[in-house]
C-alpha positions as a Markdown table, in Angstrom:
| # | Residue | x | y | z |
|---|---|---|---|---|
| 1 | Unk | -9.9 | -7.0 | -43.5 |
| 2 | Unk | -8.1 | -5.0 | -40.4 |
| 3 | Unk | -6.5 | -6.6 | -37.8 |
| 4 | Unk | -6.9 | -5.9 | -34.8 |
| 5 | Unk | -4.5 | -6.7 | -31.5 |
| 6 | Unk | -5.4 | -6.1 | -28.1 |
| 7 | Unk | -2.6 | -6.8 | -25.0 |
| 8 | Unk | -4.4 | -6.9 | -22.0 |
| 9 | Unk | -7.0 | -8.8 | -21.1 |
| 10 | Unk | -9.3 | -6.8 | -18.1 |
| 11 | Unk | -12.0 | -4.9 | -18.9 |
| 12 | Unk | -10.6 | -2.8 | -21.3 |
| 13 | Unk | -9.6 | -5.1 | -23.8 |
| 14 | Unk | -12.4 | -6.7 | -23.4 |
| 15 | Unk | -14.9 | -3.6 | -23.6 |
| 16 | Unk | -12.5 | -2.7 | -26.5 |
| 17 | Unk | -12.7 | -5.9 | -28.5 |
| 18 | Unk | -16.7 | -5.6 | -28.4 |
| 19 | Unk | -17.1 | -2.2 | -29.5 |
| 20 | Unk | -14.5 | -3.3 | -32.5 |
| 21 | Unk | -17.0 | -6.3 | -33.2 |
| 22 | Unk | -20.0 | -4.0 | -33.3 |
| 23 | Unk | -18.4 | -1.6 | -35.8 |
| 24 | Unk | -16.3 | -4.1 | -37.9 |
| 25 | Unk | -17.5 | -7.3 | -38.5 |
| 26 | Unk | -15.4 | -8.7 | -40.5 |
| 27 | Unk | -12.6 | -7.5 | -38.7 |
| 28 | Unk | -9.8 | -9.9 | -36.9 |
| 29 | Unk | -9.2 | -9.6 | -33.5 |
| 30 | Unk | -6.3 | -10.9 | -31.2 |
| 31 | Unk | -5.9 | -10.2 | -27.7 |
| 32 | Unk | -3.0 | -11.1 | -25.5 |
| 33 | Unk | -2.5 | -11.8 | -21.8 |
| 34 | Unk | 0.2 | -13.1 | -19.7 |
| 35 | Unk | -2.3 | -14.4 | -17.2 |
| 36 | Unk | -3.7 | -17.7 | -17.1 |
| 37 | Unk | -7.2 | -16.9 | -16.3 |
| 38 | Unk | -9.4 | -14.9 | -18.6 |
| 39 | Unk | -10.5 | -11.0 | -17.3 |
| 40 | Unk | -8.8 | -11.6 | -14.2 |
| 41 | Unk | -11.5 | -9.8 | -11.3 |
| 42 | Unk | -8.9 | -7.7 | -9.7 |
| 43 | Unk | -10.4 | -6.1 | -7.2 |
| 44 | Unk | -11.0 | -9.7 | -5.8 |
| 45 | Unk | -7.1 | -10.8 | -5.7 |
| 46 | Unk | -7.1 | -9.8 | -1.9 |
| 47 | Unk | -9.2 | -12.6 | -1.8 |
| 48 | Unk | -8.0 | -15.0 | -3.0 |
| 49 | Unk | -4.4 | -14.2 | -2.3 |
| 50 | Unk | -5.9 | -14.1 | 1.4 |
| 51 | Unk | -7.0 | -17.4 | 1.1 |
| 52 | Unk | -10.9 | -17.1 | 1.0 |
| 53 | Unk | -11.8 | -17.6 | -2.8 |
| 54 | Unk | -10.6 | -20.3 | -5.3 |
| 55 | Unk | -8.6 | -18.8 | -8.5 |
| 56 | Unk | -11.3 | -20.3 | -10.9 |
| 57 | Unk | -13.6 | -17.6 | -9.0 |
| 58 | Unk | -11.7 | -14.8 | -10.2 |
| 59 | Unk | -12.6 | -15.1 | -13.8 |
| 60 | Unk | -15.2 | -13.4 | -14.9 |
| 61 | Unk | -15.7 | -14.3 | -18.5 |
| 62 | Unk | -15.8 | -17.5 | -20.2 |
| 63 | Unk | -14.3 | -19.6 | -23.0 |
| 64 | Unk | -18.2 | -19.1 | -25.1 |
| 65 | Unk | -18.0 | -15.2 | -24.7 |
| 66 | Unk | -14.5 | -15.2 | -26.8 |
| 67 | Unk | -16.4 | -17.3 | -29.7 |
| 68 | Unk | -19.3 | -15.5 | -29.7 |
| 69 | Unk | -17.5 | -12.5 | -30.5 |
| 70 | Unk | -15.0 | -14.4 | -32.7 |
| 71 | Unk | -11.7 | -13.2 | -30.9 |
| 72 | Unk | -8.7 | -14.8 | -30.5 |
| 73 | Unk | -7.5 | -15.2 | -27.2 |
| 74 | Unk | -3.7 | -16.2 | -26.3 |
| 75 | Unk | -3.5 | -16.7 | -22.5 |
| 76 | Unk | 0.2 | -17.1 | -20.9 |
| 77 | Unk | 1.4 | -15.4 | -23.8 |
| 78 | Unk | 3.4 | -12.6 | -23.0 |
| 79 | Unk | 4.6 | -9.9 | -25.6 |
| 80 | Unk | 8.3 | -8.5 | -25.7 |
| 81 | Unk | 8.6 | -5.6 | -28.3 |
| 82 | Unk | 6.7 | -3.7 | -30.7 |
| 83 | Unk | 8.0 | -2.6 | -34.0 |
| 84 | Unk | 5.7 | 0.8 | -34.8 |
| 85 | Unk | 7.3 | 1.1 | -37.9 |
| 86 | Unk | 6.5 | -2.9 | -38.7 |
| 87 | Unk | 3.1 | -2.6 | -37.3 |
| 88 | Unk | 4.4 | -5.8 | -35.5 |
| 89 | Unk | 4.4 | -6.9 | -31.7 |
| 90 | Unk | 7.1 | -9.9 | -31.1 |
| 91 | Unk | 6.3 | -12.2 | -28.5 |
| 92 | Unk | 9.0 | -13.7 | -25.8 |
| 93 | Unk | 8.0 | -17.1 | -27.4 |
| 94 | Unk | 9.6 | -15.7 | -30.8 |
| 95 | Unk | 5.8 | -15.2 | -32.7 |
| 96 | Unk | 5.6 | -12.2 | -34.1 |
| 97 | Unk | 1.8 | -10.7 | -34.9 |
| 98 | Unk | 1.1 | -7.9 | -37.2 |
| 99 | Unk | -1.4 | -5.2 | -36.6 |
| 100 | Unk | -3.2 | -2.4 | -38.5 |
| 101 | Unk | -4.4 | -0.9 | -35.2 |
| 102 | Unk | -2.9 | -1.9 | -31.4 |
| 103 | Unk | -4.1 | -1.2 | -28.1 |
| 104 | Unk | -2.4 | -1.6 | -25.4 |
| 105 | Unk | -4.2 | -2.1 | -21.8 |
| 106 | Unk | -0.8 | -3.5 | -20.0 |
| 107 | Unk | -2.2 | -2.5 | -16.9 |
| 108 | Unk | 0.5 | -1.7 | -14.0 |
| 109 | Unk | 2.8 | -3.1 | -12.1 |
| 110 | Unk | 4.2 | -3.0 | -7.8 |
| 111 | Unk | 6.7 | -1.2 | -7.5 |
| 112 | Unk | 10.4 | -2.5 | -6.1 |
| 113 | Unk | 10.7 | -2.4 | -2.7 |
| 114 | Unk | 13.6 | -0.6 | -1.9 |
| 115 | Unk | 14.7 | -2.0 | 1.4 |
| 116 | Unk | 17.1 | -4.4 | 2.2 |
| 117 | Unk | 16.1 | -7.6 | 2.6 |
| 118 | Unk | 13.3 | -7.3 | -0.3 |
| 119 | Unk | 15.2 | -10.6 | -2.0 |
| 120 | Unk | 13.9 | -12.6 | 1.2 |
| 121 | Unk | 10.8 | -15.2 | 1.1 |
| 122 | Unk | 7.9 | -14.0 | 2.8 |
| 123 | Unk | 8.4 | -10.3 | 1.0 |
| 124 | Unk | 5.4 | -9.5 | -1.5 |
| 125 | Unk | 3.6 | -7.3 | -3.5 |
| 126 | Unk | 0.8 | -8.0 | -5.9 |
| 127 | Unk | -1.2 | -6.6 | -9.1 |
| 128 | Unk | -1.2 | -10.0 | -11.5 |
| 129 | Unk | -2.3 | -13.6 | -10.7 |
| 130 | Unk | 1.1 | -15.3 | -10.5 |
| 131 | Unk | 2.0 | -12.6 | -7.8 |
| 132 | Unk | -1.0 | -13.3 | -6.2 |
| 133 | Unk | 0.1 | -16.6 | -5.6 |
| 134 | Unk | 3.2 | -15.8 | -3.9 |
| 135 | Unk | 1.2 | -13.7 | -1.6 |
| 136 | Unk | -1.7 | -16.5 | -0.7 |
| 137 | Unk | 1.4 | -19.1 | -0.5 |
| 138 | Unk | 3.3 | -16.7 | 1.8 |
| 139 | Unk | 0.2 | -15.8 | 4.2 |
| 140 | Unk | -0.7 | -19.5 | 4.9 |
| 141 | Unk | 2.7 | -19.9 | 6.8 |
| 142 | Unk | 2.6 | -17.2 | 8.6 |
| 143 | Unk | 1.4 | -16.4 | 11.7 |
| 144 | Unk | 1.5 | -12.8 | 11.4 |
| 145 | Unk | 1.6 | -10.5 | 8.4 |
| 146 | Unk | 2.4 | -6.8 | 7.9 |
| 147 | Unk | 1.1 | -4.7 | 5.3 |
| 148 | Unk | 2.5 | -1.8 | 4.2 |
| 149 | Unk | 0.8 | 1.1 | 2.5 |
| 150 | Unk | -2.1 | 2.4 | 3.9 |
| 151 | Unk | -3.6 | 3.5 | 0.7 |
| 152 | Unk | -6.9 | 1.5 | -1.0 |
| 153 | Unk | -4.8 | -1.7 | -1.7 |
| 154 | Unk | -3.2 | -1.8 | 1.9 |
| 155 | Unk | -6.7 | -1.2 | 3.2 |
| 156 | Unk | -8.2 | -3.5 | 1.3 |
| 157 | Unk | -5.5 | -6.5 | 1.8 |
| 158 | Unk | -5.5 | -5.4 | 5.4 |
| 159 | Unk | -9.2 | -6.3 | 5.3 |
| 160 | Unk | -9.0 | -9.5 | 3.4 |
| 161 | Unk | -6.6 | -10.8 | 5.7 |
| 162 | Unk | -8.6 | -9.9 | 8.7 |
| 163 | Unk | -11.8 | -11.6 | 7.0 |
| 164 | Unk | -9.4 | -14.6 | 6.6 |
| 165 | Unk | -8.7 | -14.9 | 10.1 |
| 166 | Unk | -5.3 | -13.7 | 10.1 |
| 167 | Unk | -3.3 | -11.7 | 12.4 |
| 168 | Unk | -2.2 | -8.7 | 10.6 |
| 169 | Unk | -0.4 | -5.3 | 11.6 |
| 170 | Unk | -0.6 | -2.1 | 9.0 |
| 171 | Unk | 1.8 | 0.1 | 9.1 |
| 172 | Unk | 1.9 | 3.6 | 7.5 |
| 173 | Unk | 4.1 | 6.2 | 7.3 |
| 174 | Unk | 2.0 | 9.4 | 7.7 |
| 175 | Unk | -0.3 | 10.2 | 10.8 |
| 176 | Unk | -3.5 | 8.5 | 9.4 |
| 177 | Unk | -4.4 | 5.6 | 7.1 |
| 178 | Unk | -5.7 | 6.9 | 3.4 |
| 179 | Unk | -3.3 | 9.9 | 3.2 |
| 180 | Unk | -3.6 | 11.7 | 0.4 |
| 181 | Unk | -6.8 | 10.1 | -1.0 |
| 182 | Unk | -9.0 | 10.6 | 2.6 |
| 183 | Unk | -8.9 | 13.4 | 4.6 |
| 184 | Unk | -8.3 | 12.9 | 8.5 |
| 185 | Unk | -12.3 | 12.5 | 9.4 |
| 186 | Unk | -12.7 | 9.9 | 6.6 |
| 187 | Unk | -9.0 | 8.3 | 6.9 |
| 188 | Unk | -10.2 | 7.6 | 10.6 |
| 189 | Unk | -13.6 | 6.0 | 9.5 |
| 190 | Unk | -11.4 | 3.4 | 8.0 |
| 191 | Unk | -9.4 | 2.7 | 10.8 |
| 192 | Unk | -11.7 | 2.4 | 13.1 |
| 193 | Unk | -13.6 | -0.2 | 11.2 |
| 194 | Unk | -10.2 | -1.8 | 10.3 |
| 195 | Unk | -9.4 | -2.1 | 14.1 |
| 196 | Unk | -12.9 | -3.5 | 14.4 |
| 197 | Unk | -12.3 | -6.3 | 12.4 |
| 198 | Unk | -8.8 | -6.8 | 14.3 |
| 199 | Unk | -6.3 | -5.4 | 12.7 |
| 200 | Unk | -3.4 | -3.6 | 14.2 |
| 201 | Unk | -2.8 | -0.1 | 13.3 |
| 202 | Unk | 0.8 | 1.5 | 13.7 |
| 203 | Unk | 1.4 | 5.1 | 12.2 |
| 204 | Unk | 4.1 | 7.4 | 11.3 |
| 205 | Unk | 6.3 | 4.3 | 10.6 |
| 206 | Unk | 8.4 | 3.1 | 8.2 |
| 207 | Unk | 10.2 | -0.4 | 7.3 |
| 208 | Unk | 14.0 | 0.4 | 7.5 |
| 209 | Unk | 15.3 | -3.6 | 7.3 |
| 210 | Unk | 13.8 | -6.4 | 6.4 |
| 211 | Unk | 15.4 | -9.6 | 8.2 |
| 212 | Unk | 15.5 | -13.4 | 7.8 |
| 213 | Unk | 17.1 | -16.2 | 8.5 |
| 214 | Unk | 18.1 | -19.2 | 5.8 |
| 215 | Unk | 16.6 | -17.1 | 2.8 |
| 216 | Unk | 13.5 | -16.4 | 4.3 |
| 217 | Unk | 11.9 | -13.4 | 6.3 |
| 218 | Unk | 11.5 | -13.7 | 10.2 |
| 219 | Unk | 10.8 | -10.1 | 11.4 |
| 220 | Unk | 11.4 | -6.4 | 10.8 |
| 221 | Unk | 13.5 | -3.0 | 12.5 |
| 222 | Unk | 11.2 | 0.1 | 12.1 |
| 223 | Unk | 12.1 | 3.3 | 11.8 |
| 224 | Unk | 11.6 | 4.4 | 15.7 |
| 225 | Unk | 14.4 | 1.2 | 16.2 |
| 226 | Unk | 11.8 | -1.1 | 17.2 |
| 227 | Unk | 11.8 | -4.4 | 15.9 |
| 228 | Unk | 8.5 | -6.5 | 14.9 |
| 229 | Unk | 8.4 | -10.4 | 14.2 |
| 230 | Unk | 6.3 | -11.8 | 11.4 |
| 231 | Unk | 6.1 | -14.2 | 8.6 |
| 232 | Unk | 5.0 | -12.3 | 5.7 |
| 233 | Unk | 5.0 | -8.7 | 4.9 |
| 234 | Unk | 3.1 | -7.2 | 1.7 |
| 235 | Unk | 4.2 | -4.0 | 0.1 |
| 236 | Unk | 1.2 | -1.6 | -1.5 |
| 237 | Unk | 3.6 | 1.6 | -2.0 |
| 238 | Unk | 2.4 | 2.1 | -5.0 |
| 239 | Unk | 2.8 | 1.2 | -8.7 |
| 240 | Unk | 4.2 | 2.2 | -12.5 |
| 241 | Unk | 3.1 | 1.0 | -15.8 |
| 242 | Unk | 3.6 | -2.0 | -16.9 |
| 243 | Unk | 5.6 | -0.5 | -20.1 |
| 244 | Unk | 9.1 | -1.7 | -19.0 |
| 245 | Unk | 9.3 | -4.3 | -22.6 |
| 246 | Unk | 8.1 | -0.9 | -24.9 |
| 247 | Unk | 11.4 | 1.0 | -24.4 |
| 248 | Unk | 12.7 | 0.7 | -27.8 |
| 249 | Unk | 9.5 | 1.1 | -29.4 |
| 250 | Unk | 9.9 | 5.2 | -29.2 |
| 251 | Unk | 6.5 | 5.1 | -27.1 |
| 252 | Unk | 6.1 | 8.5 | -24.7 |
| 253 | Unk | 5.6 | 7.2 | -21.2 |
| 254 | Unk | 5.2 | 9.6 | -18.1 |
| 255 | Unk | 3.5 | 8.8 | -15.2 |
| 256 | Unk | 1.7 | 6.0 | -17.6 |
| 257 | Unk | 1.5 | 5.7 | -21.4 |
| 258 | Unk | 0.9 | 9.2 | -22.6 |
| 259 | Unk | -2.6 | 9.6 | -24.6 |
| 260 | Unk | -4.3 | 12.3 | -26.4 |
| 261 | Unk | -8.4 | 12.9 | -25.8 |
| 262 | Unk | -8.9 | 10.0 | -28.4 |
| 263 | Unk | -6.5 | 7.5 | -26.6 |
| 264 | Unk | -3.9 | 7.5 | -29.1 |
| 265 | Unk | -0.4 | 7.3 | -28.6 |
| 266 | Unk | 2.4 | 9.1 | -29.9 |
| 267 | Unk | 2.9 | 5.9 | -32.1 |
| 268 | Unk | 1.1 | 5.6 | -35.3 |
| 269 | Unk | -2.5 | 3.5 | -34.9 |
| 270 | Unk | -1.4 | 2.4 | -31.4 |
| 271 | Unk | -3.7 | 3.1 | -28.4 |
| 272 | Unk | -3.7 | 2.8 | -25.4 |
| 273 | Unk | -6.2 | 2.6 | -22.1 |
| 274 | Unk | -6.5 | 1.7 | -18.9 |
| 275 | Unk | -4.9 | 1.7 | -15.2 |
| 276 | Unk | -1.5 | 2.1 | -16.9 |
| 277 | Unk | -2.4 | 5.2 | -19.2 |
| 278 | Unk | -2.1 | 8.5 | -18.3 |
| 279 | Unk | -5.1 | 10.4 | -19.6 |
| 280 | Unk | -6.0 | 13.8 | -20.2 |
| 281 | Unk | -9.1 | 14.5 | -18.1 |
| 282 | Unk | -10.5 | 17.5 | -17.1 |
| 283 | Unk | -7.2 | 19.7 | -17.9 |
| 284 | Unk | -5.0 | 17.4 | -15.8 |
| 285 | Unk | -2.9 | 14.6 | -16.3 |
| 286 | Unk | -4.7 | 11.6 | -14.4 |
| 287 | Unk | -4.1 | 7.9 | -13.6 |
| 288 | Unk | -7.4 | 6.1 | -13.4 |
| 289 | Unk | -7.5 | 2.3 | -11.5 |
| 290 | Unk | -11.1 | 1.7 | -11.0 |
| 291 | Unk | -13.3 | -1.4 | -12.7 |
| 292 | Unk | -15.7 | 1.2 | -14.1 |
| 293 | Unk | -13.1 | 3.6 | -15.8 |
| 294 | Unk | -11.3 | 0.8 | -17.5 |
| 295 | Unk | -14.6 | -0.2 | -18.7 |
| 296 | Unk | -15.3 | 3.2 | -19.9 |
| 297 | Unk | -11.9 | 3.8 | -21.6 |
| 298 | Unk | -12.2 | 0.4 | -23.1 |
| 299 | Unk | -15.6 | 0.8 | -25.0 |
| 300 | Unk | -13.8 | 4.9 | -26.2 |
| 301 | Unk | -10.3 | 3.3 | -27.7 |
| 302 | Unk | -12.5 | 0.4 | -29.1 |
| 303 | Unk | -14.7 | 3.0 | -31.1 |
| 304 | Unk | -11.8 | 4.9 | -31.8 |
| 305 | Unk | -9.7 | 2.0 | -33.0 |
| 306 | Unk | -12.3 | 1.4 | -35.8 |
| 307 | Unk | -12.8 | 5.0 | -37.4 |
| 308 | Unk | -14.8 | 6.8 | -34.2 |
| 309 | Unk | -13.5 | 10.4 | -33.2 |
| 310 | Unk | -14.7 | 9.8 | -29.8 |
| 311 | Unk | -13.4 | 12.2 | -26.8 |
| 312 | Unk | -12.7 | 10.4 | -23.6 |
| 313 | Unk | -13.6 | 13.0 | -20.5 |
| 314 | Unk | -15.2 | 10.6 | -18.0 |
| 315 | Unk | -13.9 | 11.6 | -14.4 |
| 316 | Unk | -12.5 | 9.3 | -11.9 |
| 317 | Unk | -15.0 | 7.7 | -9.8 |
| 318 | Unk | -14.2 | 4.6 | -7.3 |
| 319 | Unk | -15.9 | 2.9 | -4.6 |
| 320 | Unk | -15.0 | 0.5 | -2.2 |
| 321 | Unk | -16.2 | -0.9 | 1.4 |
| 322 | Unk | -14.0 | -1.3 | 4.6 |
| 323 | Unk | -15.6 | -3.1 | 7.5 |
| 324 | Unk | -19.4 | -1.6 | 7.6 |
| 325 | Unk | -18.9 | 1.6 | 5.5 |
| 326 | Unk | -18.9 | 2.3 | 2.0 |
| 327 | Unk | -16.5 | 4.8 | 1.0 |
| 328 | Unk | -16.8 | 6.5 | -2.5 |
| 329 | Unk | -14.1 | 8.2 | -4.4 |
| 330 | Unk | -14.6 | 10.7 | -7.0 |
| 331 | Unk | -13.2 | 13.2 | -9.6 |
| 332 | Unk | -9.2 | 14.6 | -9.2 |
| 333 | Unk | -6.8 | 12.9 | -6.4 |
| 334 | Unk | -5.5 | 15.3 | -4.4 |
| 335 | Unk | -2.7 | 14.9 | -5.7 |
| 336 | Unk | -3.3 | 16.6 | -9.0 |
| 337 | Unk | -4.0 | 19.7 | -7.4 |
| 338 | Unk | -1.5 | 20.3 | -4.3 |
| 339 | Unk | -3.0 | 23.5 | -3.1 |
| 340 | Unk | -6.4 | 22.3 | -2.5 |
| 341 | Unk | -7.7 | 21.6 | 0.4 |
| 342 | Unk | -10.6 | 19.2 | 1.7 |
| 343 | Unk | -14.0 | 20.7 | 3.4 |
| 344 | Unk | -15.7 | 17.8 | 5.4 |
| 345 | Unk | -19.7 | 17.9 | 6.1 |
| 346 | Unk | -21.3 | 15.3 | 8.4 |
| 347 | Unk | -25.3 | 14.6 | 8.0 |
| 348 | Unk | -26.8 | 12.4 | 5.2 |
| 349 | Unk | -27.8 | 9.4 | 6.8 |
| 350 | Unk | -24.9 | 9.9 | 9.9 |
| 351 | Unk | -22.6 | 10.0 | 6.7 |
| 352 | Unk | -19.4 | 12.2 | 6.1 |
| 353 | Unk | -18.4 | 13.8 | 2.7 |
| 354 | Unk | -15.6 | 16.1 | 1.8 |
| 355 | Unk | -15.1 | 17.9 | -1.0 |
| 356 | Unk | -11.8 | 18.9 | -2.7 |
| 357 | Unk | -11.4 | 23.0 | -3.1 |
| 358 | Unk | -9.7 | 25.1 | -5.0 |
| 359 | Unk | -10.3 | 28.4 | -5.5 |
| 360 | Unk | -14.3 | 27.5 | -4.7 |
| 361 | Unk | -13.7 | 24.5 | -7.3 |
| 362 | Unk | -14.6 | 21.5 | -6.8 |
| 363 | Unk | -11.9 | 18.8 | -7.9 |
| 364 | Unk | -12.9 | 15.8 | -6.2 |
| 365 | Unk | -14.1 | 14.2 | -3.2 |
| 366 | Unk | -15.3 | 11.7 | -0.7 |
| 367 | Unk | -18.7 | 10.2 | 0.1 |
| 368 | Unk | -18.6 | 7.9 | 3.5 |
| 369 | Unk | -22.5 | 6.3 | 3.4 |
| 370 | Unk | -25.6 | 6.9 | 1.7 |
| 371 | Unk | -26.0 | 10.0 | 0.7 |
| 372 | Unk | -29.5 | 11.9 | -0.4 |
| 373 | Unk | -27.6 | 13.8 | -3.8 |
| 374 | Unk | -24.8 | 11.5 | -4.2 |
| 375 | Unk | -25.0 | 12.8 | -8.5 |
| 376 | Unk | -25.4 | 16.0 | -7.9 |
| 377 | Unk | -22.7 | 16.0 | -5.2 |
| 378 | Unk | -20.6 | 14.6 | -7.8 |
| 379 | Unk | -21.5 | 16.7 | -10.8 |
| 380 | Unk | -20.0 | 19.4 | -8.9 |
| 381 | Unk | -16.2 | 18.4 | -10.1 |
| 382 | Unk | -17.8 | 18.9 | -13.9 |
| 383 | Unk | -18.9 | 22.7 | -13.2 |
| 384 | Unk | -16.5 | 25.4 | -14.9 |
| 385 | Unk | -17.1 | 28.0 | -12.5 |
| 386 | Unk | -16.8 | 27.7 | -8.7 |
| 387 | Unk | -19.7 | 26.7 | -6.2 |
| 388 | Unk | -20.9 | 29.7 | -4.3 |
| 389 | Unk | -19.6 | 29.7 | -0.5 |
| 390 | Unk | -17.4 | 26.8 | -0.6 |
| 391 | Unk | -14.0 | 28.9 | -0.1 |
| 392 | Unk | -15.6 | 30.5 | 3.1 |
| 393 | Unk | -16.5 | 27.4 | 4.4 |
| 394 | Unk | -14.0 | 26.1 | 7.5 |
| 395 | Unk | -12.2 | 22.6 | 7.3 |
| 396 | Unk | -15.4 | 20.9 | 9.2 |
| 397 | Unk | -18.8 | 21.5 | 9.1 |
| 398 | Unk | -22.3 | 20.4 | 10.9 |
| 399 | Unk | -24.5 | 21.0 | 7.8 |
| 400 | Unk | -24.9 | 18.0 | 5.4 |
| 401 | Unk | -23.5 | 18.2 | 2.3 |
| 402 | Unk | -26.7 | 17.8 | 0.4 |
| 403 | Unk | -28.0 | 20.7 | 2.5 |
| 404 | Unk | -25.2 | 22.8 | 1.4 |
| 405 | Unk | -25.4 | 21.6 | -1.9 |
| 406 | Unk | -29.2 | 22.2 | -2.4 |
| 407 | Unk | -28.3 | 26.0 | -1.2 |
| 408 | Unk | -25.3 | 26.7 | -3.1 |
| 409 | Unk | -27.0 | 25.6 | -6.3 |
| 410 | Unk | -30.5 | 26.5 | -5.9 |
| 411 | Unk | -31.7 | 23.0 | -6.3 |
């Protein structure tokens, strides 16, 4: 009989655990989380941490789903080392469980904020539950609160906060929000519909000093000299894998726990998927954060993890909504590919789209609205050879990108 362990309970582990079940019946399986809610809806935490949804609304899997499936769940059960060589992962309470095949979905974690004054109350950042809490408990005593990043968690706190009711400034250091995920046109799109909904907007600035006054925060200087009063100030400068209690267990970590096609580690019979794994998609070295793609990834190292050979290949693809517009990222972050460039089409519905290029490649894009070949827009990243035109194009263009696309491909 095999045992299996999972840490991480999101959608991976989860999709993982049920693709084990199917394959292995008799198999056990374990999964550990550190939370204390089951498959924690992430993507809802602004929500909640904003003050507009209970916590019991953020679980999205119940008590009867875990026995049906006959998995063992551990909740507030954090792990502390694995042993490869023991096949063993030791838990901060002092339990030790052995494993014939691991997976770990550990998910990531905020980075430190490297300003002074980062020790003060008020200063958050969030990914988990717990620091959700500190965020939700910060926000209702303050009577403004400034978020920093203005990348798809700033926007979207910057959002949940407005929705709440709450007086909120953004602040981000380039010259438009979404830099490098959005180009200008679509970066603006969300600003304008974050400014509709009341939010303040300041660009090309950075936090130099945090300040306070008897342990907690009471304002901020900026980087022109100016100074800013508020209550609360929530970091989203990015984030690393949560990996930090694997150092001794020889594990290769880059940007995120290194895989191979098939998920597996450099560690024997340990996996690994999720938003802290770097995977190998595409020929480049991608992190991947979205709902879908942890699904995805889970259901691969799950068949894997019980005698499968599966490849995992399935390209980044996120959507979110700001204000009135759905926005709709897809394939390689820019990122990835520094010498690309975006090529922005309006049409579709009054919609926007821009494609990443390279060399006539396309490596990813943005969709803003409906569009009338949002899949065949997309299939364009999975083509080997480049799209015909597409490096003559200029930077901005009237046509619609289904026109263009319908033309370039002969559709």
């Amino acid at each position: 009989m095999s045992r299996y362990l999972i840490i991480g309970c999101g959608p991976t582990g989860t999709n993982a655990a049920e693709e084990i079940r199917k394959a292995d019946p008799k198999a056990t399986i374990t999964m550990l989380s550190h939370e204390r809610l089951r498959v924690v809806a992430r993507p809802r935490l602004v929500e909640y941490a904003s003050g507009q949804i209970a916590a019991e609304e953020l679980e999205t899997k119940d008590a009867e789903w875990f026995r049906e499936r006959q998995i063992e769940l551990l909740l507030e059960t954090p792990a502390k080392s694995l042993d490869p060589l023991g096949h063993e992962v030791k838990l901060v309470n002092g339990q030790r469980i052995c494993y014939d095949h691991c997976l770990l979905s550990v998910g990531i974690t905020p980075r430190p904020v490297p300003i002074p004054g980062a020790n003060l109350k008020g200063v958050c950042h969030m990914h988990y539950l717990e620091q959700a809490d500190r965020v939700r408990a910060a926000v209702e005593q303050a009577e403004l609160t400034v978020v920093v990043g203005g990348g798809l968690l700033g926007q979207d706190m910057t959002q949940a906060l407005c929705n709440a009711g709450r007086r909120v400034t953004l602040l981000v250091r380039e010259d438009f929000v979404g830099f490098p995920q959005f180009d200008t046109v679509s970066g603006g799109m969300v600003e304008d519909e974050l400014r509709r909904m009341g939010a303040e907007i300041r660009k090309s600035t950075e936090v130099k000093i945090i300040v306070g006054q008897n342990g907690r925060m009471t304002g901020v200087t900026l980087s022109s000299g100016s100074e800013l009063s508020c209550q609360a100030i929530f970091f989203a400068i990015g984030a690393m894998p949560n990996a930090g209690w694997l150092e001794s267990s020889g594990l290769r970590v880059n940007r995120g726990i290194v895989v191979d096609s098939q998920l597996r580690t450099n560690l024997p019979d340990v996996y690994s998927a999720g938003s802290g794994t770097e995977y190998h998609v595409r020929g480049k070295e991608l992190m991947q954060a979205s709902w879908g793609n942890a699904t995805a990834a889970g259901k691969t190292a799950g068949k894997n993890m019980a005698g499968g050979q599966e490849a995992y290949d399935v390209p980044s693809d996120y959507t979110t909504r700001v204000g009135e517009k759905k926005f709709t990222l897809f394939g390689s972050p820019r990122q990835a590919f520094p010498k690309a460039r975006f090529v922005g089409f309006h049409g579709d519905e009054g919609g926007y789209a821009a494609l990443l290029e390279e060399q006539g490649m396309v490596r990813g894009g943005i969709l803003v609205g409906k569009h009338q070949k949002a899949k065949e827009i997309k299939h364009l990243q999975m083509l080997s050879e480049p799209v015909p035109l597409l490096d003559k194009l200029p930077d901005q263009n009237q046509t619609s990108v289904s026109e263009f696309v319908s033309r370039a491909l002969s559709l």
